[in-house]
Structure formats: C-alpha cells, structure tokens
N, C-alpha and C positions, 0 to 999 in steps of 0.2 A: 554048289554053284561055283564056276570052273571063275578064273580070275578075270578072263576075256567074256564072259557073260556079264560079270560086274561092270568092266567098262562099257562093255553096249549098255546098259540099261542107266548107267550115269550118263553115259552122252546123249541116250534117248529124253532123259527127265530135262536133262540140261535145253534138249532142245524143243522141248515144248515148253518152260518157263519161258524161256525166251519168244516164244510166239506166243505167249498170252501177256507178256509184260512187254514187250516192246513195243513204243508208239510209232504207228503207223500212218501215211496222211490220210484223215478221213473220205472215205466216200460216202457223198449224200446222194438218194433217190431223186432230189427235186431236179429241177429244169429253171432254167431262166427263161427268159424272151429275151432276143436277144437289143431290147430297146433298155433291156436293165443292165445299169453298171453295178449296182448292188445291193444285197437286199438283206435286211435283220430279220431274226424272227424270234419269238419268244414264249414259250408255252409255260404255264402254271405261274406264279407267285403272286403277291396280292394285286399283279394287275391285271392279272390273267394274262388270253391270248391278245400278243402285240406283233404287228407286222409293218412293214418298214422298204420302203423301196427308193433308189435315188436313181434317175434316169439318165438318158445320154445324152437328150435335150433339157440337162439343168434343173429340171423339176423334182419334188419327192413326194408321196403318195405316205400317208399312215391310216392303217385301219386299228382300232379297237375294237378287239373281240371278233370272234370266229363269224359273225353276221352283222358288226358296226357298222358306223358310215366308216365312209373314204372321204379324207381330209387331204387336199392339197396345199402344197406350197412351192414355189422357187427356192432353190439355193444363190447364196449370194456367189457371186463369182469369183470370189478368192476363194469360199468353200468348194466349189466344181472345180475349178482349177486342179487346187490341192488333194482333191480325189481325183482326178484323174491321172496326175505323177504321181500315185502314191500305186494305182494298180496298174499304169504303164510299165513304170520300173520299178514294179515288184518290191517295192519295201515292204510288202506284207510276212507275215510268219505263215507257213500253210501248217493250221490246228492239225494236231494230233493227237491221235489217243490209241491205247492197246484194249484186249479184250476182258485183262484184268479189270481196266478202269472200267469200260462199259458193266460189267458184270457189277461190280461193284452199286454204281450210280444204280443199274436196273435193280440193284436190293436196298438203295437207300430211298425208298420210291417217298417219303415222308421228304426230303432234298428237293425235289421236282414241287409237289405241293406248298412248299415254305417258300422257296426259294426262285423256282422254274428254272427252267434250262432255255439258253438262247444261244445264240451266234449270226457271225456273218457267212456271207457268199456273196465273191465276186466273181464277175466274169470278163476273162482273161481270156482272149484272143481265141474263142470260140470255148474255154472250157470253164467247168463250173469247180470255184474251187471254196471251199472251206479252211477261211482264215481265223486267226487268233485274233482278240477285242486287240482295241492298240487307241493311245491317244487323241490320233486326229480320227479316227474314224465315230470312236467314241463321243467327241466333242460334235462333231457334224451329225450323226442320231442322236445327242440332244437338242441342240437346236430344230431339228424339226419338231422333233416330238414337244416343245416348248412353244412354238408355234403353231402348230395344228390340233395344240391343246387349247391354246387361246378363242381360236376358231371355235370349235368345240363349246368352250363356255359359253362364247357370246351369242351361239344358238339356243344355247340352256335358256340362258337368259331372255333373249326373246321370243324363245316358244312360252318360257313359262309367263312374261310380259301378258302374252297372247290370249296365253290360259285367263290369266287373271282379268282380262278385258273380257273376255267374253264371258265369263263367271259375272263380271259387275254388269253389263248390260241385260241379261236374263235377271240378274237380284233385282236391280231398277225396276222390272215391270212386273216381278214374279208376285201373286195373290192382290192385284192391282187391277181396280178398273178407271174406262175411260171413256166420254162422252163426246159426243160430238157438238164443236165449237158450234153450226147451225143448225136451227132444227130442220128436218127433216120429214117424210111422208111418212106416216108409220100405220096407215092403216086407213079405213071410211068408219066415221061414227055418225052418230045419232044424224049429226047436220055436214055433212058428206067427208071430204076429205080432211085426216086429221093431221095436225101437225106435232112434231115432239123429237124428242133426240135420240139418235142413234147410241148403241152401245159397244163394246168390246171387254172384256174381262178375261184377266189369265189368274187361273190360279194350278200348281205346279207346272208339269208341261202342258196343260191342256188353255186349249182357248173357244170361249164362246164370244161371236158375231151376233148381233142383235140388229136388225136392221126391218125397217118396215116392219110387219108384221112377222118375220122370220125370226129363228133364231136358228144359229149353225153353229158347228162344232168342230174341232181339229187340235190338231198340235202345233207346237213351233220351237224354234232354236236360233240362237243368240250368233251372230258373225258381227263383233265390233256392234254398231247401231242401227245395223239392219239385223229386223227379222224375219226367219223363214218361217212361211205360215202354212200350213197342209191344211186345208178343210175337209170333213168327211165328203161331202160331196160337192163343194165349189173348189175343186182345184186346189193347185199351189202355187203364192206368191210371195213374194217380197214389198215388207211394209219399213221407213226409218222410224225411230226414235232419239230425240234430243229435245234436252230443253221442256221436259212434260209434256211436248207433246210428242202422237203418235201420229204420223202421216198412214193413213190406209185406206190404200185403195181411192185416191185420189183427192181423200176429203182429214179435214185436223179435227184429231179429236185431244182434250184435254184430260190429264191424270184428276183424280179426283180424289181418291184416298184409298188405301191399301185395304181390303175387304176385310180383314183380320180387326181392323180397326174401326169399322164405321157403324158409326152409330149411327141409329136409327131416330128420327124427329117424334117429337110429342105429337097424336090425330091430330088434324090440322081444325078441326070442330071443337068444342066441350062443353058445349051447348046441346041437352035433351033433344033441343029441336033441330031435327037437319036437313036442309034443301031438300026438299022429292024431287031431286033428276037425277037421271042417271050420269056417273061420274066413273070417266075411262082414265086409269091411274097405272102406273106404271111402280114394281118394287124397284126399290134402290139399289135393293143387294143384289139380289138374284136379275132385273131387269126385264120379270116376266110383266105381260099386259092386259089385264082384264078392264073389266064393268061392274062399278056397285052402283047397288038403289038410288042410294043417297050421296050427300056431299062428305058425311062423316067416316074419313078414310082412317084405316086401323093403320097402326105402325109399322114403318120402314117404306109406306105407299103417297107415292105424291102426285096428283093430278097430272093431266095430259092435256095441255090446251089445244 
C-alpha cells in the first residue's frame, strides 16, 4: 500500500467518525398545528406515555397514556408570557445528537424502558424545531402536569365516591323484601273481593313483583337511590329508595327484613281442633298465595284478610 493510499483511507476513516460522531440538529417526523406553541412528549419510564402541549391562546392540554383523558388547564400569565420571549428570541438550545448517540441509545433499549426518552418542540415562525430541557420550560411542564394531576385525582375520587354510592344503595336493598304500607286487591275469595298487601323482593340482581294475584320477575341496578327496574314482561322503570322505604310505581312499600334473616312465626293454631273454613294465607318468604282447609297455617304462612 503506496503512502498516498494510506492518506486517502485515514482521511476517509477520519471522515466518516466525524459523521457518525458529530451532533447534528435533530430532525423530527412530527408536525404541530400551528395553534401549538409547544409540545413535550415522553415515551416509556415508570410513567409511561405523557404528552404535553401549551397553546397560543394560553392554555395547556396533558394526556396520560397513549388513550387517557385530556386534562386541561390555563397557564398563568407570567408563565405564557415568559414562554413566549423565550421562543420569540430564541433563548432556546436547538437539541442535538449524532448517529453514534442514536445507535447507541437504539442498543441501550433497557434506558427507554427504565428511564423513557422525551423532549421538546417548539414552533418558531412556521418551523418545527427540537429543543434541549432548559429551566423555565421545565418548571412550566411541571406546573401543568401538577395541575391536571390534581384534576385527575379529584375525578378518581369522585368516580370511585360514585362507585361506592351505588354499591351501598344496591347493598341497602339486595336479599330484602318489602310490603306494601296499604293493603291492597290481591285477588276474589270465598266472599268476593280480597284484601291484603302487596309485595316486592330482591335478592342478587333479580327482583320479584307480587301484586294482585300476579307475580312478575325482572332485574334492576342501583343509580344513587333510584332504581332501574326491567321486568320480564311489564317493561322498564324507575322506582326511589330512602329511608326503608321503596316508592314503586306510585305506591310506598316498607323494608321488612332482609330474607337471609327471617324467621318464620310459630302456626298461628296449636290446638287439635281447627276452624273448618277455608283460609287464603300468603308465605312470608317466598310471598306465594294459596287456600288451606282450615285455620291451622303451617309455618312462614300468615293469613289474608
């Protein structure tokens, strides 16, 4: 190798170090709109994806995570201000990096996962340019993110508020039955029309309507102290609850005792000898309606006047 090949080949090596080690100002693919003054982004580290935008009417926008909500807020006007002379006249550093560093960071990819990778972009008189962190820019992406964190919580807080109310108004009535405050028509007996009390019983999501001589079936769900009531075949409405009692369907009925719990009376007889008439009794628990012989009603059944 002649001495003048040696220098080409040193000045060739020489010139390709230098183009994988020299930083260069980044170009990014992204795009602004042009209503953003500027925007953070941040992919991987334990907060995941965060994104960040300050507008040019004074506002800033944070999302969390690639599908969060979008949390708004105003900046205060010494913060807009001071972003604005700060990308007017360019105090900014425009971020750099070479192909060494990229290469590198694309083989430290455990860096991105621990750590994430973020940055800015402003936009400067129609171009999009990728800056270095700096301390006021810094200090004005916490402040948002410190406030539309707040935001954030006090949603937490009252969705899960919400949760919990409507958890406790289904507990309130769930495996509970309820009668009706007057009596009511429930059917024609022996000496024509009979009187006696209406029912309603929930137990898990289901609910049985007892009414007249019917008895109907559906589901229901808990909104604050209204409940939504589905029947298999009467429809769907809206009944309240407060205070034991149940408002349904125009008429109050009162809690009586949770069904897991209720005990059943001693026959209302215990006497050998028992009225010969026939005697239309209603179960307590179940709130079906039949006819015995006699007056001597077996247990959990209590007459129907």
């Amino acid at each position: 190798m002649t001495k003048q090949t040696q220098v080409i080949l040193i000045l060739i090596i020489a010139l390709i170090l230098f183009l994988v080690s020299y930083p260069f100002p980044e170009k990014t693919s992204f795009n602004l709109d042009d209503s953003v003054m500027l925007e953070y982004s941040k992919v991987g580290g334990i907060e995941g994806h965060t994104s960040l935008k300050v507008f040019n009417d004074g506002s800033a926008e944070h999302q969390i995570g690639f599908f969060g909500n979008i949390y708004r807020t105003p900046l205060s006007s010494e913060d807009f201000n001071n972003l604005k002379q700060f990308i007017n006249q360019e105090e900014y550093i425009v971020r750099k990096s070479s192909l060494l560093s990229k290469w590198f960071l694309a083989i430290k990819g455990k860096y991105i996962k621990d750590f994430g990778v973020g940055g800015y972009l402003v936009n400067h008189n129609g171009k999009i340019i990728a800056i270095k962190s700096n301390e006021l820019v810094d200090s004005i992406r916490d402040k948002i993110i410190f406030r539309t964190m707040k935001k954030f919580a006090e949603e937490a807080r009252t969705k899960e508020s919400e949760e919990k109310q409507l958890k406790l108004s289904c507990d309130l009535i769930k495996n509970s039955q309820f009668r009706s405050i007057e009596k009511k028509e429930i059917g024609l007996g022996p000496d024509g029309l009979a009187m006696g009390y209406w029912g309603v019983s929930f137990s898990g999501n289901e609910v049985i309507w007892r009414h007249s001589d019917v008895a109907e079936t559906g589901i229901y769900s808990c909104s604050g102290n209204i409940i939504n009531v589905k029947l298999t075949l009467g429809g769907a409405f809206k009944v309240s609850y407060e205070g034991n009692v149940l408002r349904w369907q125009g008429d109050d009925y009162v809690k009586l005792i949770e069904n897991s719990d209720l005990v059943c009376p001693a026959p209302k007889y215990v006497s050998p000898h028992c009225p010969k008439v026939i005697t239309k009794a209603r179960n307590i628990k179940t709130g079906e309606v039949k006819e015995f012989p006699d007056g001597c009603l077996p247990e959990c059944w209590e007459s129907i006047d």
